[in-house]
N, C-alpha and C positions, 0 to 999 in steps of 0.2 A: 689323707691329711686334710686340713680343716684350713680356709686363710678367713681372714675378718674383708672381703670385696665386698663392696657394695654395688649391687645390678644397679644398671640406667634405670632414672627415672623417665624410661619414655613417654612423653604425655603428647603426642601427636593431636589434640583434641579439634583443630580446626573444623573440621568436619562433624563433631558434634556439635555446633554452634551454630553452623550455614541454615538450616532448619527453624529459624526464629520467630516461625508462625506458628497459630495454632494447626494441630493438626486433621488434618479432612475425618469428617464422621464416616467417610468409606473410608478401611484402607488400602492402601499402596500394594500394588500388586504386585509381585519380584517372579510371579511364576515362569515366565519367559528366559529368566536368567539362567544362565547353561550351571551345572552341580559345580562344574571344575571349579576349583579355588585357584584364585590367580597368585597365594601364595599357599603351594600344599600345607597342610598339617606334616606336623616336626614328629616322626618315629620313635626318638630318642627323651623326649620329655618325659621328665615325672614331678607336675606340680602337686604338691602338698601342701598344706595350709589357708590359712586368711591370704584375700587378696587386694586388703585395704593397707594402707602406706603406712599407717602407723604401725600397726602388727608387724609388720615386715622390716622395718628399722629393727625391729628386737630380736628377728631369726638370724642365726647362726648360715651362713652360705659354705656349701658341701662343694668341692671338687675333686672330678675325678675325670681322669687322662688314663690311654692307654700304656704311655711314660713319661716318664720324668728326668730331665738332662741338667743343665745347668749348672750353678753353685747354689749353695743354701743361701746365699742374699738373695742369686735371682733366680728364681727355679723356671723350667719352660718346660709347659705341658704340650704334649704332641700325641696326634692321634684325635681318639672320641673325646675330644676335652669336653666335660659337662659342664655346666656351673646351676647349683638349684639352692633357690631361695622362696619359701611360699610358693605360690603361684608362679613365679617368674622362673626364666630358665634364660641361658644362654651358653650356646652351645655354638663351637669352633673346631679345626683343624688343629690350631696352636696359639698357645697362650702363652705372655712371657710375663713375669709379674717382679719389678724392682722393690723388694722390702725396705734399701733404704730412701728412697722418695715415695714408695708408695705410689706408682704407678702401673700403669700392663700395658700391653699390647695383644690384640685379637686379631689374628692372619688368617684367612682361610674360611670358607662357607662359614661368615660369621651368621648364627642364627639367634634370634631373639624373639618372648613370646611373655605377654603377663594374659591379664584375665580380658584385655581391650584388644590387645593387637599383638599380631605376627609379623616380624620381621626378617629379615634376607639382607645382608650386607655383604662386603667385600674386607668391610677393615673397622675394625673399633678400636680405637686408645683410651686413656684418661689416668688422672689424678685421684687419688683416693683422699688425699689430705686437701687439698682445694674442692673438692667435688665436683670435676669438671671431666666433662668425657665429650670424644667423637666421633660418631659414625658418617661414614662417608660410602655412596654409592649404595642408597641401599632403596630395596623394594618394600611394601606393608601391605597388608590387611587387617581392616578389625573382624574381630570375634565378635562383637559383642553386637553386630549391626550393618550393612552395608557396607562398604567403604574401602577403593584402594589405591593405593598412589606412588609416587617416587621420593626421591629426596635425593641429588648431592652432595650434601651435606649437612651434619644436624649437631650441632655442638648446645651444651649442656651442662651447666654449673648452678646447684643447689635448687632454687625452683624456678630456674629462670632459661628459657630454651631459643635458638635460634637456628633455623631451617634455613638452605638456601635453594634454591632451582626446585620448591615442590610442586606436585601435583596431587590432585582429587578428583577423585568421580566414584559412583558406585555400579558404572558399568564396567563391561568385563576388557581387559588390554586388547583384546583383538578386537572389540568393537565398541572403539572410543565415541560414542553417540555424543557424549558432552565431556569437558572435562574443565576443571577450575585450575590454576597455575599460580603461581608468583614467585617474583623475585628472590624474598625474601621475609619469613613469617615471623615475629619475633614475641616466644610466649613467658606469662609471666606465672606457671601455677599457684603461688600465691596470692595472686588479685582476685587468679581466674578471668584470663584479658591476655586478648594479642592483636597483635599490629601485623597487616599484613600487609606489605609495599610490592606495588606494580603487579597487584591483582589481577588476572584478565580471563575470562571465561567464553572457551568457545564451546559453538554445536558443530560438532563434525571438526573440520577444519579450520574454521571461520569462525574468526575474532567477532562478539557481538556487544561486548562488557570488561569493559577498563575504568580499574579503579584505583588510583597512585596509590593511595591509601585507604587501608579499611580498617577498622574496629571491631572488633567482636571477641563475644565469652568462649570460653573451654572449656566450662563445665556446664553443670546444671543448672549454676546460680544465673537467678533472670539479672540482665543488665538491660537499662536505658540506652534504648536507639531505635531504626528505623528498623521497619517488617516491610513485605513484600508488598510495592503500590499494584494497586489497582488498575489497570485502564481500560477502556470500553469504548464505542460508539452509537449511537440510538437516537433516530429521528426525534423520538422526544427529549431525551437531554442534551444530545450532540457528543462531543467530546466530552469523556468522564471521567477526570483522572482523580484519585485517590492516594492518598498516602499516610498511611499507619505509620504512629510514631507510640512506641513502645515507652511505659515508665515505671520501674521498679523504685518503690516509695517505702515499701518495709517487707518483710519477711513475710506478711502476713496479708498484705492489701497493696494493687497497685492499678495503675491507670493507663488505658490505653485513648490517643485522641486521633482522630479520623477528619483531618483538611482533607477539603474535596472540592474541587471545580469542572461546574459544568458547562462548559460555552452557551450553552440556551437559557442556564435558570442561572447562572451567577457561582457564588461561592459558598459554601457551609461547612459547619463545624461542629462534628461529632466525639461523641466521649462514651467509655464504659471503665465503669468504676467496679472494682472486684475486694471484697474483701472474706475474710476466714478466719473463724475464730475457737474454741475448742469445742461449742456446741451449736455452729451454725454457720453460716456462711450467703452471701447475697450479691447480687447483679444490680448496678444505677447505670444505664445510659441512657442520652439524652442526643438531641441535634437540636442547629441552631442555624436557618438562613436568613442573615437581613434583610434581604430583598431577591423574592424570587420573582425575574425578569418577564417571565411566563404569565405570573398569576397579578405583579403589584404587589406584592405583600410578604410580609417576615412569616417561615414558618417554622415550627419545631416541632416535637415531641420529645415525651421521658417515659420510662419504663423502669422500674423496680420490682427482682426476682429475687426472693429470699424467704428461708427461714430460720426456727430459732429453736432447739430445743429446751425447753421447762423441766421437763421429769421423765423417766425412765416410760409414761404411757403419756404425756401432753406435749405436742410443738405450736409454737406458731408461724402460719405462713402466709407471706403476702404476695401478692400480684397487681402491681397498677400500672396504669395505663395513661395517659393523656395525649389526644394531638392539639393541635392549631387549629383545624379547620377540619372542617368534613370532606374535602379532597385529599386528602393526605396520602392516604392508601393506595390512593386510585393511581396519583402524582410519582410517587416513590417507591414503588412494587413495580417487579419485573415478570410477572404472571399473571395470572387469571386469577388467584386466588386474593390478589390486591382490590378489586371489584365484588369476589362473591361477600364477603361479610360490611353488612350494613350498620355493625357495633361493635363497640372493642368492650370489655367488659373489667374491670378494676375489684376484686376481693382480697380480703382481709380479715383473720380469724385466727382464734385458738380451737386444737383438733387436738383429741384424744382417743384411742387407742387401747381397748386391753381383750381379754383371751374370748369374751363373747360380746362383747358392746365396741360402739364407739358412737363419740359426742362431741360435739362443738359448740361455738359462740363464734358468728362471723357476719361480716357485712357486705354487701357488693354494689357495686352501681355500673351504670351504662353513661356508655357515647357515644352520641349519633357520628357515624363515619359514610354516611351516603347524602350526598346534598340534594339527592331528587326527590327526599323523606322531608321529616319534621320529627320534632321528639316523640309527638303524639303513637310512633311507630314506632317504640322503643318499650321495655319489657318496663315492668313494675321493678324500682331496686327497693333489696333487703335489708332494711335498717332496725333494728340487725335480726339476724336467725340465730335461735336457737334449737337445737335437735339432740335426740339421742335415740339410739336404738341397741334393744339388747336384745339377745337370744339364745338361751343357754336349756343342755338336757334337765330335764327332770326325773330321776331317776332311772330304768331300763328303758321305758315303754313311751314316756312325753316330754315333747319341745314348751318351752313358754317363752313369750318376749314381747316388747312393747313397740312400735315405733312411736314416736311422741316430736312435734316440732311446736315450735311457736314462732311467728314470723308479723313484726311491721313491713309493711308496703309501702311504698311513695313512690310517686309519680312526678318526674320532671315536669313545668311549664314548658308549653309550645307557643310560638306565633304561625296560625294558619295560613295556608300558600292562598291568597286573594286570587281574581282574573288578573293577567297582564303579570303575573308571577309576585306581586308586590305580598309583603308581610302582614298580615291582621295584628290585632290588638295580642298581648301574651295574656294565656290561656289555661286556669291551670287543672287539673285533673286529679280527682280526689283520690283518696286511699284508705287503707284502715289496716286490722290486725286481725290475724289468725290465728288460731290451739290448735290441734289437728293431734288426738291420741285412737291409737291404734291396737290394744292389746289382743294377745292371740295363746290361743291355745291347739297344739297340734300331736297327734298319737302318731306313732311312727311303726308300723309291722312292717317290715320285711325279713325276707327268708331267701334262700337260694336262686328260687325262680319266679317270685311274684314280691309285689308288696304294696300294701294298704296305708292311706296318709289322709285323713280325716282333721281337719282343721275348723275348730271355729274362732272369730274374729269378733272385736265389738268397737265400730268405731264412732269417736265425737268429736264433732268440730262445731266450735263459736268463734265467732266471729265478733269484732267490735269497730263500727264504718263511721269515716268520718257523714258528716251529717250531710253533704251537696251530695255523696255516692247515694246512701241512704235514700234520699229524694228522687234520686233517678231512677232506681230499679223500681222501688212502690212508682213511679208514672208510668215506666214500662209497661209492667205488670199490670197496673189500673188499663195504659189500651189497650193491653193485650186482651182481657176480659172485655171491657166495652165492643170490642170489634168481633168478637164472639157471641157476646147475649144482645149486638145490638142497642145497648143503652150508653148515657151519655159519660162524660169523664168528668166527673165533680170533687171537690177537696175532700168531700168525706171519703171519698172513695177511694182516693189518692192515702190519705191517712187509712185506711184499713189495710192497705198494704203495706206503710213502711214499717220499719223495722230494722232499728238502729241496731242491734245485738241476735243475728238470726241464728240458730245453733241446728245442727243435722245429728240427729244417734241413728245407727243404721249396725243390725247383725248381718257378720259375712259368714256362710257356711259353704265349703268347699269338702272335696271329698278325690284324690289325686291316686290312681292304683294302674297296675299294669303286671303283665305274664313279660320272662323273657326263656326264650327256649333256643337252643342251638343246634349244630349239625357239623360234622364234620363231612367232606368231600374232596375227591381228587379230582383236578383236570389238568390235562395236559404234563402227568407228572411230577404235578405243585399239589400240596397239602393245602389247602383252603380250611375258614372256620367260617359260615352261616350264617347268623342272627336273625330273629322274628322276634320283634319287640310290640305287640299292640297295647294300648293306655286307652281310658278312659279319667274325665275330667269331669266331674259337675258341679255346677258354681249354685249355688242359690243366695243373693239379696234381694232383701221385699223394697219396694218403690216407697222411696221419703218425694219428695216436693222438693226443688231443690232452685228455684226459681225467686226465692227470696236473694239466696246466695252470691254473691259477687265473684267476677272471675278475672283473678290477679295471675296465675301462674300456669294455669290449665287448660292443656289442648288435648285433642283426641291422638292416642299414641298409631303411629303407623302399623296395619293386620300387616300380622307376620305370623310365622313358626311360633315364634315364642307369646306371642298376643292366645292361641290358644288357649292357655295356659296359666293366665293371669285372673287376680279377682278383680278388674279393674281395666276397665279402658280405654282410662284418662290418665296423664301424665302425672296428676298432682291430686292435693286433697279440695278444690273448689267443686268438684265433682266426683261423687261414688256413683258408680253405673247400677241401674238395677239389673238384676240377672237370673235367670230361668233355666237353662243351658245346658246341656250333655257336649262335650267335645269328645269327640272318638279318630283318636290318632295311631296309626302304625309305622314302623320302623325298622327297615331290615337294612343289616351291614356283612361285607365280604371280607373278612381279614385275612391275610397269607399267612402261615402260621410260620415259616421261617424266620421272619424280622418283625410280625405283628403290623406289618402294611397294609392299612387300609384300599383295597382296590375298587370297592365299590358301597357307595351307600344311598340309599331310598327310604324317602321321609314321604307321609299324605297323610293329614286332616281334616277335619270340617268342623265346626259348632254348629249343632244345631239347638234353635231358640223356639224353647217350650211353651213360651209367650213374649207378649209382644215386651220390647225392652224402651222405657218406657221417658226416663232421664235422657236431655242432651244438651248439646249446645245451643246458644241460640243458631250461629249458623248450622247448624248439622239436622240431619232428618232422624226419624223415628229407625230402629231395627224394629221389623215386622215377627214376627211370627215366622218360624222356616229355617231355612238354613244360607250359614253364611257362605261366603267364595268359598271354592276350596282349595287348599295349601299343598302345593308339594314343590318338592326338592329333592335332587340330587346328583350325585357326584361321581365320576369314573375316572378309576385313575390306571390304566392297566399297564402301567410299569411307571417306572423313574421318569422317562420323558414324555408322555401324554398324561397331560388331565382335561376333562369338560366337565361341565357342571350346566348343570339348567333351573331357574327356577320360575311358580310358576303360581297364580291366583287366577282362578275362573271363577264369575260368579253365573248359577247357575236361573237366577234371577232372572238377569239381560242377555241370559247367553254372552258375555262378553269377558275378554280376560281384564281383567283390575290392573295386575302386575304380571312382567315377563321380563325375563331373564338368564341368557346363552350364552356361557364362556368358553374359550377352551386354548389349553395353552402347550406349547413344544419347545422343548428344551434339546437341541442338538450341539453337536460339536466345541470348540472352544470358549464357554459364553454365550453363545447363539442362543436364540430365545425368538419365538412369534407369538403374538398374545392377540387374543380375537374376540369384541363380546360386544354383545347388543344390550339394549337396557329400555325398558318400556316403564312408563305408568299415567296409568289413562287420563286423559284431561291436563296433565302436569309435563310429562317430557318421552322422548323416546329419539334415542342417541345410537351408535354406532361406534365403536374405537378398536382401531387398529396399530397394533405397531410392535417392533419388531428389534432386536440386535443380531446381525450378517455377519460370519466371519468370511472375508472371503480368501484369506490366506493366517498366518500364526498371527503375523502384526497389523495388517486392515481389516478392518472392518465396515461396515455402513450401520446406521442408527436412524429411525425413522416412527414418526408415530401422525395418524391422520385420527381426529377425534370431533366428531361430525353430530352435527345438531339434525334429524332428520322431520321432526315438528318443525323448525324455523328453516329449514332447508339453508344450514349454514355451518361455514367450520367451528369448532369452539377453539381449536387449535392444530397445527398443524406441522409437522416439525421434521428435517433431513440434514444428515451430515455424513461425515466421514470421520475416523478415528485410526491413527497408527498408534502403537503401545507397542514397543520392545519391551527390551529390558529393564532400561533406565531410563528412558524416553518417550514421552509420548504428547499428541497434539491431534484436536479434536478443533473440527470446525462443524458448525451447524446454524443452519438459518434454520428461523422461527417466523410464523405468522399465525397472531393469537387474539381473541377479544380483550383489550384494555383499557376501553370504557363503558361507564354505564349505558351507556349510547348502542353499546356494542359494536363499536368501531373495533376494526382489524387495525393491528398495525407490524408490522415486519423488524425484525432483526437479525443480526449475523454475530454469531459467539465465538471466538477466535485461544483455545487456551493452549499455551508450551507449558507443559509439566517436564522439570528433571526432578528425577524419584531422588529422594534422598537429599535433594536439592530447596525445593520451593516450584511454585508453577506461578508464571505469567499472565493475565488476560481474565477474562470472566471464568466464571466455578461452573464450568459447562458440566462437569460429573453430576454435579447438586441438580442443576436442571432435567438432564437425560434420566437421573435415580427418577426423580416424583413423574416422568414423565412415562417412563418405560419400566413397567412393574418386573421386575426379573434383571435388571440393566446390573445390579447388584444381587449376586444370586442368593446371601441370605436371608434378603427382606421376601424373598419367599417362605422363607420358615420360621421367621423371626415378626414383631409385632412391631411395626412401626409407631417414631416416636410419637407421632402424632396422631395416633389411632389411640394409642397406651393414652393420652394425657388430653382427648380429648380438644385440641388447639389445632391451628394451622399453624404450618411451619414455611415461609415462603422466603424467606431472606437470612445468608447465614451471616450475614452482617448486623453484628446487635444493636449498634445505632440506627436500625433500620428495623421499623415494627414489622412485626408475622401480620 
């Protein structure tokens, strides 16, 4: 038989609410939680349908008993009572249902279940003509997410619900790590809003968090309120406390503001503006101290992350920047990475996009962010660039494509640092504009096992300088000849050299071919595959003069693998290199044929120069004649939990290595991880870092990393702790001692964080720290490209009102 019941509208949502932060770019780890369901799945279900509310008003509700007793006003089911509606089910011993009030009774293993949560009662009533129902004594879990708890009692009329004695946690009943409680929770699914009276939240046993009253949503929709504060302590700011105040402003855009007090520097006042729109979306925050105690002085900064899209192949995107002061970084960063950049960089452009080109129009500039500089150390900004580059087949056999840019330069004014540190006169430093076109043409043979790639290039650059740059280079240039032939330095001679408009045409011919041959082999019972790849590379440009030339964006790119390889060995168009050169590179790799596992691979090069090379910088020396360092690399990985790698530049010159390079790393038991690697380059640095994640049982652990400057015989950082993680619980302590001034001053601190999973976590983002600290600390940022390799930026504070 068929009755018109209406199933509870259980909406337990509490627990989807408690979570009012964003969430960690790691996530939450639930592996430790035992399979058992602390409420089993129901045998007897058979959901069918939509399991949205509206749909489900219009299903017809099926029941079915093993009998049927009663009179026809009140029938009572007994036995398998079912009741299925959509998704939902509810399922009893014995039902009794009065048709003339239209109400029931549910006696007996009352069970209940929709597409959120599984329920376990003892007794359900209700009204069908008021819409009011009660369950009493009953246990939950959701489905849909973590989460389980109790209830007393849960009475329930149309969209408006009240709880009484509940409970939440998303650890398991028998090991209650934390759990959240109250009196009385009182929901309104229509607002999407509850009240929860005489909230109290312990760890373990113990009471830590009483709240008479609290607030909060039960659904999805954002509401206005507090998020999880902050606190901290650090010799530099002292006491840190923070508190996020959440504000939902429209559907579409809303505001988060960030009050903060630091016992040492004062008070500030942070904001991140978010908004979304059908074809773009962007980031505004800002901070604002009026008086930082520390320095004398108001400071702030703002940040703008957004863009826009135009058309199906054009966006625009911008990125700015500004601080207060050139301590900023140094003041408000909780790393080393607050120290290493000496500018923060602000652009702004439209970029386009299609199947073989892409082009833009954009502009950038710089900010001095190091006070031991002047602007004079800051890059040329691009007012504005334009660019494009295209590269598309030519029928079977050839490639064609252009690179092409055009760019003005400007140079901020400086005031030179005097003796006694005082300011000189402001300073300014001239600029001009660049064309830079690059056409090319390249044939492409390849076949199975070999192939030939013959390119030629034609490129021209003019240039147009303001007229004080212009005067400098021709004076250069004029001693540079005088100090040569010995004669004197006169105006005429000054004027034979400038040259307001100097332009470079230069042909590039390159010619890029290589064998690959394979093998197959058995060891040890594994199918292996072999590879022998040897290349050859030869570059030919004839020697232009290039000494007229001005150098706004161009440095010499760091010898690598891939420097090989290139027609060019300079970063930019201020400089084309000349070049003579044969590069003769080989390549062998080991693959496991089972999963195509890379177990081993070996890379070795050399260039060698056919003549002397003969373009450079001013600071830089001639390439001779001969041959350059030579390159190798590589890599062993001979299972899942061992890899090393080495790499390596000798030059054959000074007998001496250029660059060096030894990693090697172990991936053991639960998380466990040791990482080990040295790092050399000659004249510049040579380091040392170690560091490690211990399990020493399922829930502790140890975390540790020693990162050693062995040129300055000093730590760069140095860092130990301890870490418990259950289920649903965990708390990490670690002290830190790291360089935080330009000065290279050490200074120390101790990161203290309670994480409840599902919960929210208390104290500093010590995860965030340990990730950038311990390469593997997160096992997929081993196989995955981090964010800030992908996009090029540092990423140092996951607080937005706080600049990277």
């Amino acid at each position: 038989m068929r009755l018109s019941i209406r199933l509870l509208p259980l909406t337990l949502a509490i627990w989807t609410a408690l979570p009012a932060h964003a969430e960690d770019k790691m996530p939450i780890s639930w592996k430790r939680c035992p399979i058992v369901d602390p409420v089993p799945a129901f045998t007897d279900t058979q959901p069918t349908g939509d399991d949205t509310k509206v749909k489900r008003n219009t299903l017809p509700t099926t029941v079915e008993g093993d009998e049927q007793t009663g009179t026809i006003d009140i029938p009572v089911f007994s036995g398998a009572v079912n009741l299925n509606r959509g998704n939902q089910f509810l399922g009893t011993d014995k039902l009794t249902f009065n048709k003339n009030d239209n109400t029931y009774v549910a006696e007996g293993h009352v069970r209940y279940q929709d597409g959120n949560m599984r329920v376990v009662a003892e007794k359900a009533h209700g009204n069908q003509d008021t819409d009011e129902h009660t369950i009493e004594d009953m246990r939950y879990q959701l489905v849909s997410r973590r989460g389980n708890g109790t209830a007393d009692t849960i009475n329930i009329k149309d969209d408006l619900g009240q709880m009484y004695g509940a409970t939440y946690s998303t650890c398991p009943p028998e090991a209650r790590h934390w759990q959240l409680e109250a009196r009385e929770i009182d929901i309104n699914n229509e607002e999407g809003m509850g009240i929860a009276r005489g909230a109290k939240l312990r760890i373990g046993r113990i009471p830590v968090l009483y709240m008479p009253l609290f607030v909060f949503p039960v659904d999805g929709r954002r509401r206005t309120g507090l998020l999880y504060p902050s606190i901290s302590t650090t010799g530099r700011n002292g006491l840190d406390y923070k508190q996020p105040i959440y504000l939902n402003l429209a559907p579409n855009y809303d505001m988060t503001l960030y009050p903060r007090i630091m016992s040492k520097r004062g008070a500030s006042l942070g904001t991140e503006f978010r908004y979304l729109n059908a074809t773009g979306e962007g980031t505004i925050a800002g901070t604002y101290m009026p008086n930082d105690k520390l320095r004398d002085m108001s400071r702030g900064s703002f940040v703008f992350n957004g863009y826009q899209n135009l058309s199906q192949h054009w966006q625009a995107r911008a990125g700015l920047v500004w601080l207060s002061d050139t301590r900023y970084l140094e003041d408000f960063n909780n790393s080393s990475a607050g120290i290493a950049n000496y500018n923060v960089l602000s652009s702004v452009g439209i970029y386009g996009n299609g199947r073989y080109w892409n082009a833009g129009i954009m502009a950038d500039r710089y900010q001095l962010a190091d006070y031991t500089l002047t602007n004079a150390s800051l890059p040329y900004d691009r007012l504005p660039r334009l660019y494009l580059n295209w590269d598309q087949p030519v029928g079977s056999l050839f490639r064609a494509g252009i690179e092409a840019e055009a760019v003005r330069f400007s140079h901020q004014s400086y005031r030179p640092i005097l003796a006694g540190g005082a300011l000189g006169a402001s300073t300014d430093i001239p600029g001009g504009s660049r064309l830079d076109l690059k056409p090319f043409v390249s044939m492409e043979i390849e076949r199975d096992a070999w192939y030939l790639r013959p390119t030629v290039a034609w490129r021209y650059t003019a240039y147009q300088l303001d007229g004080q740059l212009a005067d400098r280079i021709a004076l250069d240039n004029a001693n540079a000849y005088a100090a040569t032939t010995g004669t004197a330095v006169t105006p005429a001679l000054v004027a034979q050299y400038r040259q307001a408009n100097p332009t470079r045409t230069t042909p590039i011919f390159s010619v890029d071919t290589g064998l690959y041959f394979d093998r197959a082999f058995k060891f040890r019972d594994t199918e292996y595959t072999q590879t022998l790849e040897p290349r050859l590379f030869y570059l030919r440009v004839p020697y232009k003069d290039q000494n007229a030339l001005p150098i706004f964006d161009t440095n010499a790119l760091s010898f690598s693998w891939g420097q090989l390889f290139r027609d060019n060995r300079y970063s930019s168009a201020d400089r084309q290199a000349d070049a003579n050169q044969l590069t003769a590179a080989i390549s062998s790799r080991v693959l496991r044929q089972s999963d195509g596992h890379e177990v081993l691979n070996v890379s070795f090069g050399q260039i060698h120069y056919l003549s002397d090379a003969r373009v450079h910088l001013p600071w830089e020396k001639t390439i001779e004649k001969g041959s350059s360092a030579y390159v190798a690399d590589a890599n062993w990985s001979p299972n899942d939990k061992w890899q090393f790698g080495a790499s390596m530049q000798w030059d054959p010159k000074i007998k001496r290595r250029d660059l060096a390079s030894v990693r090697g790393r172990y991936l053991f038991g639960d998380g466990g991880i040791v990482n080990l690697a040295y790092r050399y380059r000659r004249d510049l640095l040579e380091q040392a870092d170690f560091s490690f994640v211990y399990p020493i049982n399922d829930a502790w652990s140890l975390v540790g990393r020693h990162y050693y400057s062995l040129k300055d015989n000093k730590p760069i950082e140095t860092l130990g702790g301890v870490q418990f993680d259950s289920c649903c619980i965990a708390i990490r302590v670690v002290a830190r001692r790291y360089i935080a001034t330009r000065e290279g001053d050490l200074k120390n601190g101790i990161m203290l964080e309670f994480e409840l999973k599902g919960l929210g976590s208390a104290g500093q983002d010590t995860k965030r720290t340990l990730r950038r600290a311990i390469l593997g600390y997160h096992r997929d940022d081993l196989y995955l490209i981090p964010p800030e390799t992908a996009t090029g930026q540092t990423v140092s504070d996951p607080d937005p009102t706080t600049l990277p």
